[in-house]
C-alpha positions in Angstrom: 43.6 14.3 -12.3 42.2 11.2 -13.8 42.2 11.1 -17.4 39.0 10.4 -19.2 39.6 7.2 -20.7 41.2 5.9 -17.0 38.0 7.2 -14.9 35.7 5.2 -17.5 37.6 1.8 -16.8 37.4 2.2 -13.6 33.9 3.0 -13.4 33.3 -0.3 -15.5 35.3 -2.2 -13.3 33.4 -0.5 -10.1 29.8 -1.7 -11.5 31.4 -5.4 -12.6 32.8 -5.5 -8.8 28.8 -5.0 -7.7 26.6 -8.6 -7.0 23.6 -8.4 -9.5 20.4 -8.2 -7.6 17.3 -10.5 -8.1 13.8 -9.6 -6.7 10.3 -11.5 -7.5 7.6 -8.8 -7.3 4.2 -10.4 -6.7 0.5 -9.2 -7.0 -1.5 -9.3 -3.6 -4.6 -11.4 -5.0 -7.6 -9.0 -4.0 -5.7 -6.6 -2.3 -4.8 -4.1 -5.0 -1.4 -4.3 -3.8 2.4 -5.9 -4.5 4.1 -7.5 -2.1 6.6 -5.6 -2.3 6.9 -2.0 -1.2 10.3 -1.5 -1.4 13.4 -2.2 -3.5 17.1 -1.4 -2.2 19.8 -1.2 -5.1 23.1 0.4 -6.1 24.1 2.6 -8.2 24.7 0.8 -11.9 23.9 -2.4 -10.5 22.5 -5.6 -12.7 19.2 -5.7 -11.4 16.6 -8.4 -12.7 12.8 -8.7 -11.3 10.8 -11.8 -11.7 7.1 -9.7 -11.9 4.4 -12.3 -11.0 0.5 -11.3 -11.3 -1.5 -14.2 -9.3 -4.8 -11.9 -9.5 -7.6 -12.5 -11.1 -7.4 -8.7 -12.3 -4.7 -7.3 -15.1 -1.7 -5.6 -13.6 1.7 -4.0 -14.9 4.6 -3.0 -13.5 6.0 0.8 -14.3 9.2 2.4 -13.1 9.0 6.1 -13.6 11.5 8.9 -12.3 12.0 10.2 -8.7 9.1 13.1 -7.8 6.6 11.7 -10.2 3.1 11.9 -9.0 2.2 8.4 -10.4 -1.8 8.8 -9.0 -1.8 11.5 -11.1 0.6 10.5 -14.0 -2.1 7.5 -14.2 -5.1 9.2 -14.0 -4.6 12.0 -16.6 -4.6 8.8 -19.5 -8.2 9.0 -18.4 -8.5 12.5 -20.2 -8.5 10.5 -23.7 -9.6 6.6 -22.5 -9.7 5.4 -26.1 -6.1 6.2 -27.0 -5.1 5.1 -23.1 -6.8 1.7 -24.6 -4.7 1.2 -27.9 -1.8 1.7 -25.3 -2.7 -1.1 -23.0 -3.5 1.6 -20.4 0.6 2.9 -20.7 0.4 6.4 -20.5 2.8 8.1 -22.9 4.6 9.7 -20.1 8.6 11.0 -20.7 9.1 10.1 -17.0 8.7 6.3 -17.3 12.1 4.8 -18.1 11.2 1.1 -17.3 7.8 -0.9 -17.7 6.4 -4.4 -18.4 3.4 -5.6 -20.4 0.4 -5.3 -19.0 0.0 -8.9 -17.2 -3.2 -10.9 -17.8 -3.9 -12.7 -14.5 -2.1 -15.6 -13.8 0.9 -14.6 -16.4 4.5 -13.4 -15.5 7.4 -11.5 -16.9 11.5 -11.2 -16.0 12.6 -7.4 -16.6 16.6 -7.5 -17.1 17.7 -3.9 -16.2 20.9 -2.0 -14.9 20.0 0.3 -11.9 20.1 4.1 -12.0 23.5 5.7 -11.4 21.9 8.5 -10.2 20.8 7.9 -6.0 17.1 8.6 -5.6 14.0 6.8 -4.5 12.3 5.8 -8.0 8.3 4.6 -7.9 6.9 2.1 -9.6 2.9 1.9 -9.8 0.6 -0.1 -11.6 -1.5 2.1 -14.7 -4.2 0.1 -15.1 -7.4 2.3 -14.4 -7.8 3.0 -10.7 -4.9 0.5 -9.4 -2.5 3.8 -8.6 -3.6 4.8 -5.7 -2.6 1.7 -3.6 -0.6 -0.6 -6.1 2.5 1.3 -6.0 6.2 1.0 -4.1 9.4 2.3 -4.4 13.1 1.5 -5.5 15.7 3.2 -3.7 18.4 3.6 -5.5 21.5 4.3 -2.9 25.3 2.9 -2.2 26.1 1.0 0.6 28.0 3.1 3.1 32.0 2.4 4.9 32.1 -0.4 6.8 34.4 -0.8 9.7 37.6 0.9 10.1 40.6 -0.4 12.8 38.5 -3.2 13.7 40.0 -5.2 17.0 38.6 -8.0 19.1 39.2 -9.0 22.7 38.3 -12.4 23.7 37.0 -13.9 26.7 36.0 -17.4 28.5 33.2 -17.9 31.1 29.6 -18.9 31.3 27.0 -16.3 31.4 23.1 -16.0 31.2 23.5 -12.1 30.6 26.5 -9.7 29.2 28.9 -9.3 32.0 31.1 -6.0 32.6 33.6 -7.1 30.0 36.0 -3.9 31.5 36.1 -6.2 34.9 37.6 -9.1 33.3 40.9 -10.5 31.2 40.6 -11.2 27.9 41.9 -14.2 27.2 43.3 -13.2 23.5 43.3 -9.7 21.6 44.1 -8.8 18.0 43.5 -7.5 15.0 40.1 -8.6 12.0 42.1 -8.1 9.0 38.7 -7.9 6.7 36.9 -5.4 9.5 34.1 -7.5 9.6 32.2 -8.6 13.3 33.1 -12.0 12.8 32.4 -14.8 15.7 34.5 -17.5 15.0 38.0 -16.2 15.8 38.9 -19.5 18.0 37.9 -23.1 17.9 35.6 -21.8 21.2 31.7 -23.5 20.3 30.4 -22.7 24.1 31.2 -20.3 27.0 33.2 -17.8 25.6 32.1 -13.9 25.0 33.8 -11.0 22.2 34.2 -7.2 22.5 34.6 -5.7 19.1 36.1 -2.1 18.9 35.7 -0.3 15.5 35.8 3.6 13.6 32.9 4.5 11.5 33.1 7.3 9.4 29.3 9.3 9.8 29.2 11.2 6.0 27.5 14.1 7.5 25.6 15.2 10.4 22.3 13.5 10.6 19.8 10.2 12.0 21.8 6.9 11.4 20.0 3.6 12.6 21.8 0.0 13.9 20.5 -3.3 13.8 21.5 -6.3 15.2 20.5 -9.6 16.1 22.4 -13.0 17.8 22.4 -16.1 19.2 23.3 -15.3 22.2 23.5 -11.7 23.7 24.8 -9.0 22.0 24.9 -4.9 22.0 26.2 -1.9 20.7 27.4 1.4 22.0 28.4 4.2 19.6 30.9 6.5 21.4 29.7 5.4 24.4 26.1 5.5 24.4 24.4 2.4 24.3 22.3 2.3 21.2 20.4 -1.2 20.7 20.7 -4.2 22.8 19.2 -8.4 22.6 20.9 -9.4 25.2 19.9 -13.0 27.0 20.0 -16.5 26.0 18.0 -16.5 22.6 17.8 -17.5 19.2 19.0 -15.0 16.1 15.0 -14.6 16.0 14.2 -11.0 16.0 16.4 -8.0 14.3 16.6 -5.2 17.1 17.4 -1.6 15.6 17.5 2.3 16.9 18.3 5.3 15.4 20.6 7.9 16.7 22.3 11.3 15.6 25.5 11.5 15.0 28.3 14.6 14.0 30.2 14.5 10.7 33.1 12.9 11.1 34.7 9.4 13.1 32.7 7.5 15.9 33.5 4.6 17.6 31.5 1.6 17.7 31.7 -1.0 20.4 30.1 -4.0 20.3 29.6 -6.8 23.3 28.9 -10.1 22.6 28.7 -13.8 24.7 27.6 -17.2 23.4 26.3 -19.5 25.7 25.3 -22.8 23.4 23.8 -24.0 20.1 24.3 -21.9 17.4 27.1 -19.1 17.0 25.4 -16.2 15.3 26.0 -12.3 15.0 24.4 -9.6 12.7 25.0 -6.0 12.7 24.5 -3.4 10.2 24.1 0.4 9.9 21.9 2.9 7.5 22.1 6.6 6.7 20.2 9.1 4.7 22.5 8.8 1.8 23.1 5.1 1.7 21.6 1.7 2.3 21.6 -0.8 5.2 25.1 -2.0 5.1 26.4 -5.1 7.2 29.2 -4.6 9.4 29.4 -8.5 10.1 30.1 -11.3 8.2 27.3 -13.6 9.3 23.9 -11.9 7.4 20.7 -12.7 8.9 17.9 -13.9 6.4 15.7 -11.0 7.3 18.8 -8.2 7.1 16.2 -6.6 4.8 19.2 -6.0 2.5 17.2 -5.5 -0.9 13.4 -6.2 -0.7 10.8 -4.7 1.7 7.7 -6.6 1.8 4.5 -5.6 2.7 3.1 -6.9 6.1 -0.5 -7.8 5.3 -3.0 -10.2 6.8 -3.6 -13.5 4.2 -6.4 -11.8 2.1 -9.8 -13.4 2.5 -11.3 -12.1 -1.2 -15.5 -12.5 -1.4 -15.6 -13.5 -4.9 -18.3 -12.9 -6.6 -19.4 -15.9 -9.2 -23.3 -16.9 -10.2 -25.3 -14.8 -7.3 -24.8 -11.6 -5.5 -22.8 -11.4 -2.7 -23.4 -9.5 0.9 -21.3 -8.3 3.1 -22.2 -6.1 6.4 -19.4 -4.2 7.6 -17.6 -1.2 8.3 -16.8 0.0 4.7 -14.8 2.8 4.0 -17.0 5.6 2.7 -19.8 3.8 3.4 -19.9 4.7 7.4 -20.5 2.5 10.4 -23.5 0.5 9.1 -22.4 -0.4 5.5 -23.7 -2.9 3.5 -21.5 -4.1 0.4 -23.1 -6.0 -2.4 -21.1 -7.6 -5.1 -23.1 -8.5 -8.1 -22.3 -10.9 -11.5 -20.1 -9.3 -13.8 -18.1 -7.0 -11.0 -20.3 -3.8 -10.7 -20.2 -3.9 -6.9 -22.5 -0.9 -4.5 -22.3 -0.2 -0.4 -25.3 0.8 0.9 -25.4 2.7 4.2 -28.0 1.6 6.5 -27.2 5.7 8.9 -27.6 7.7 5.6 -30.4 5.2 4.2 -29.0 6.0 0.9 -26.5 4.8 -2.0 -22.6 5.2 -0.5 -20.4 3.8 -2.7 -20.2 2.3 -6.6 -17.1 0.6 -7.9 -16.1 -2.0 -10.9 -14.5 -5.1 -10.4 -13.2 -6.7 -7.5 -15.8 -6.5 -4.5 -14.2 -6.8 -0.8 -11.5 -8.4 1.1 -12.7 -9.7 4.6 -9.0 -10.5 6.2 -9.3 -7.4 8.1 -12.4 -7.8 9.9 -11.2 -11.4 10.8 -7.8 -10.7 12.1 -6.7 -10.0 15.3 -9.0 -7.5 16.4 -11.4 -7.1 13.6 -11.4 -3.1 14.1 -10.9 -0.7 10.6 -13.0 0.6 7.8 -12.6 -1.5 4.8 -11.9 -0.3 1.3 -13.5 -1.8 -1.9 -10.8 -4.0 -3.9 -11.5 -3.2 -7.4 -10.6 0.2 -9.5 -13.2 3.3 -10.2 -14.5 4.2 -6.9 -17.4 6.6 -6.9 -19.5 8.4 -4.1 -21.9 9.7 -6.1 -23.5 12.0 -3.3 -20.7 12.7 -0.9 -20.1 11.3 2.2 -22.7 9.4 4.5 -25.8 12.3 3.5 -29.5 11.5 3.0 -31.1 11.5 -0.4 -34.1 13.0 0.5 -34.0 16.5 1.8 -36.6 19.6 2.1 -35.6 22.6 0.9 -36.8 25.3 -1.9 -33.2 25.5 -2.3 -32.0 22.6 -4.0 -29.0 24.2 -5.0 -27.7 24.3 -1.3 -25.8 21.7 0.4 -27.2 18.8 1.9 -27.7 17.9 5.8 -24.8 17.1 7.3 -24.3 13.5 9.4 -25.1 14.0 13.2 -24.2 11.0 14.9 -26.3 11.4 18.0 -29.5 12.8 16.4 -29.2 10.4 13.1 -30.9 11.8 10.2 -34.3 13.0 11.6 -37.5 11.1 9.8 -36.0 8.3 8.6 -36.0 4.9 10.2 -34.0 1.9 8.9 -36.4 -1.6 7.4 -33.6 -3.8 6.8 -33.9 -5.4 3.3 -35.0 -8.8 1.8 -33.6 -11.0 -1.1 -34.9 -11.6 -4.2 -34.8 -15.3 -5.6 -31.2 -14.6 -7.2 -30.4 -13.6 -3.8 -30.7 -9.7 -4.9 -31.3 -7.3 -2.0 -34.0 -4.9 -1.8 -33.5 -1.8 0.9 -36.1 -0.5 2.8 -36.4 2.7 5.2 -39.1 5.1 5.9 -38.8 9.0 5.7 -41.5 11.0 6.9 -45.0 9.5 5.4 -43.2 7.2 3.0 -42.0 3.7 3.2 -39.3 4.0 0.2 -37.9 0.2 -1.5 -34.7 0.4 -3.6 -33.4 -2.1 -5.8 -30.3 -2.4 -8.1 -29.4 -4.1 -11.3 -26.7 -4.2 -13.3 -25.8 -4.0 -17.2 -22.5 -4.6 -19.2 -18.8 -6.0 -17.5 -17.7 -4.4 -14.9 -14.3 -6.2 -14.9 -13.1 -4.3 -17.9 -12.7 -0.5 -18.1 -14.5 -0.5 -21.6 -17.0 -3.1 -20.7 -20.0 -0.4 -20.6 -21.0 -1.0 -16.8 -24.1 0.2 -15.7 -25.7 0.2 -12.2 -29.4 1.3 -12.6 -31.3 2.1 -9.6 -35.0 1.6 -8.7 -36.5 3.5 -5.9 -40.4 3.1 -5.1 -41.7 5.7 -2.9 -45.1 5.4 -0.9 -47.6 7.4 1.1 -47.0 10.9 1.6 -43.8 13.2 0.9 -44.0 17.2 2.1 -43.7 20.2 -0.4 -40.4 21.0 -1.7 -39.6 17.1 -1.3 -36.2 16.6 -3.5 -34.0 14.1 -4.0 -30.1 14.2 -4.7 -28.7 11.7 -7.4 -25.0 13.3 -7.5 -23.3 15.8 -6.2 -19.6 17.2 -7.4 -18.8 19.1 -11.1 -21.1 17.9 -13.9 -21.2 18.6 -17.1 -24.1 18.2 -19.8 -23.2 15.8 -22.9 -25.4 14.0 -25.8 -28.3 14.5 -22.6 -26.8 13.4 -20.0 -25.1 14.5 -17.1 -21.5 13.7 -16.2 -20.0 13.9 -12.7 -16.3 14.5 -14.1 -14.6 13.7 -10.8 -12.5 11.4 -9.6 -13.6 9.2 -12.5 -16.6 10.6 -15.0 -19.9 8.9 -14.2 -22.9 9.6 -16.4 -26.0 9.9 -14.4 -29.5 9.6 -15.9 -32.8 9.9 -14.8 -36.0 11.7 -16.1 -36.5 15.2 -14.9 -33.1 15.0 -13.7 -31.6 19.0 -13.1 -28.4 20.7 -11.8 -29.3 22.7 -8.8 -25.8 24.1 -7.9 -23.1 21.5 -7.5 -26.5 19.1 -7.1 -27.9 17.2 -9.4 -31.8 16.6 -8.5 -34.9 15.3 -9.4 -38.0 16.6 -7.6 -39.0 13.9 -5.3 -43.0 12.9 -5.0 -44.9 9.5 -5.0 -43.9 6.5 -7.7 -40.9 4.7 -9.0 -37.9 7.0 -10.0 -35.5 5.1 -12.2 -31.8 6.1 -11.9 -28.8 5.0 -14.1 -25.1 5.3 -12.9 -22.7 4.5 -16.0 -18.9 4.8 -16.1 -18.2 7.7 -19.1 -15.6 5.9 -21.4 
């Protein structure tokens, strides 16, 4: 039994033994995103992060525990947004054990920390207002596994474009890698000359274990046996091939076949388990072994920044259906219009749209807005105006093939400040809707307003009505409040809750309609 005072020094000397760890964590400039989605530590290791915010929007960086819903962790500081604000939009959460300052765009910060000694996958998420959702990743906190057990090499001369049979041939020397690590460089060999490494790995318990591996030249492995991953050829160390396969509790034996034919001498191979992290098995590491950071693979972003005018762009936008139209206006209050519904889609503050999807390879996807407090004020892709002496029913549903019967898209114009103007017909009546917008929408207490203006002329039939919002409202100081995901006071005169529907009865003139974000 190890005494208490014993087992503490030689945990202390265990977490000295570890190599510190240095990661830069960047912001995706209009992407609502890091770059990084993953971290890979040890247990107790000296861990420092370089956190770098090249947006144009405030970001932070929060570690919380493993399990926490961080959406939801950041979105319940919403409950009480004033105190969230003295807090810099922290919330006072028990689970967060790690956090920097809320960055200003531009600015960076270097957190100085000693990893977890408890294994787990802890999240990190950014809490400024509607970042969470997408501006998130995870550090896994997990020790490398065994390495290499009995680790032997046979050696062999010739000049091969492929892995021969090495179980036809002589080696020409055998013996034993003291450090157990797939090493390449056993003889003063530079060209023609291939290496079979036999090995014992010890497999924790029972489960899904994955190899990689990558050379210059060819190069494979078989576990017990059974081929598992293979690059063989003559190739650079470009690619990192890897396969997972089950395996029993207990000792396996790992083979692996390698030949170089000329230029470089490079070999890589590693393994992972559930319970610990990709561990080499080689001396040689590739650059990409992925051993600590996981970046995210993302197309360059192409922001539209919004500056002096309004900007368009038509697209598919995510909520917005197949015929979107987004508009980012001054001050970053940002709408998409859909030209099937002929009616407002989306509202959101800040950043408008990133284009780098719809220019990349094959252009295909709906595209989500960029910035934070996403509304979709009356559902999904549904008409505005409906007949009914039933308002407090649901809406018409979407029917691709028949459309939405009576109304027939206009297009729209621009104003001289490049503002659109929307116009459809519905039955009798040509309808025009503009937008304009009020306060900063780049700051969650900037008091943003979108107000609407919808002109309706000719004829509309009886029982005519027309939907501003549709979700849980509640009345305050006059006004009604759709409370989710984010509260949005609407306003309009002779505005009423029919239902979940809030409704104005719908008949020739201009209706004037005001979307505000509650604080």
């Amino acid at each position: 039994m190890i005494r208490p005072l014993l087992f503490l020094l030689l945990t202390a000397l265990a977490c000295r033994a570890i190599e510190p760890a240095a990661f830069t964590i960047k912001t995706m400039t209009a992407q609502m995103k890091y770059d990084t989605a993953e971290l890979l530590v040890q247990p107790g290791q000296p861990v420092k992060i370089l956190f770098e915010n090249g947006d144009d929007l405030p970001h932070n960086l929060v570690f919380c525990q493993p399990g926490t819903d961080t959406a939801a962790m950041a979105m319940k500081q919403m409950e009480k947004p004033e105190e969230a604000l003295k807090r810099n939009w922290l919330p006072d959460d028990p689970r967060i054990w790690l956090h920097s300052k809320m960055l200003n765009p531009h600015e960076k910060e270097e957190l100085s920390f000693t990893a977890p000694a408890k294994p787990g996958t802890y999240p990190y998420v950014c809490t400024f207002p509607g970042h969470a959702l997408t501006m998130r990743g995870e550090m896994k906190v997990a020790p490398m596994g065994e390495g290499l057990k009995d680790l032997q090499f046979a050696l062999y001369l010739g000049n091969w474009s492929q892995l021969p049979d090495f179980s036809k041939l002589k080696p020409h020397r055998e013996g034993k890698v003291d450090d157990n690590l797939i090493q390449v460089k056993l003889d003063d060999y530079k060209n023609e000359f291939g290496v079979v490494f036999t090995g014992k790995l010890i497999a924790p318990r029972k489960g899904s274990y994955r190899f990689f591996l990558s050379s210059d030249d060819g190069a494979r492995i078989h576990i017990d046996g059974t081929e598992v991953v293979a690059y063989d050829g003559i190739h650079p160390a470009g690619d990192i091939k890897e396969k997972g396969i089950p395996l029993d509790k207990g000792e396996h034996t790992l083979r692996l076949e390698y030949f170089q034919g000329g230029g470089n001498i490079e070999l890589y191979a590693a393994w992972k388990g559930a319970d610990f992290q990709i561990t080499p098995l080689s001396k040689w590491l590739h650059p990409n072994w992925k051993g600590g950071a996981k970046k995210q693979k993302e197309f360059d972003p192409i922001p539209l920044v919004v500056k002096d005018e309004p900007v368009i762009y038509r697209n598919f936008i995510q909520g917005a259906g197949n015929r979107g139209i987004g508009v980012g206006y001054p001050g970053g209050i940002n709408l998409a219009w859909s030209a099937e519904s002929m009616n407002l889609a989306l509202i959101w503050r800040g950043a408008f749209l990133d284009a780098a999807k719809h220019w990349n390879s094959r252009g295909g996807g709906h595209q989500a807005p960029l910035g934070y407090d996403v509304l979709q004020p009356t559902g999904e892709v549904t008409p505005a105006f409906h007949i009914t002496d039933k308002p407090e029913t649901a809406w018409p549903a979407y029917d691709k093939a028949k459309r939405h019967a009576g109304f027939e898209w206009k297009g729209y114009t621009l104003d001289a400040k490049r503002a659109p103007t929307f116009r459809y017909t519905w039955q009798e009546a040509e309808i025009e809707e503009t937008f304009t917008t009020e306060g900063n929408g780049n700051k969650p207490d900037g008091n943003a307003k979108l107000i609407r203006t919808v002109k309706i002329n000719g004829k509309l039939p009886e029982n005519t009505w027309y939907r501003l919002g549709v979700g849980m409202f509640e009345n305050k100081d006059g006004a009604h409040i759709l409370k989710s995901p984010k509260p949005c006071r609407i306003t309009a005169t002779d505005a009423q809750l029919a239902g979940p529907n809030l409704v104005i009865p719908a008949k020739p003139g201009t209706m004037t309609i005001t979307y505000q974000w509650a604080q």
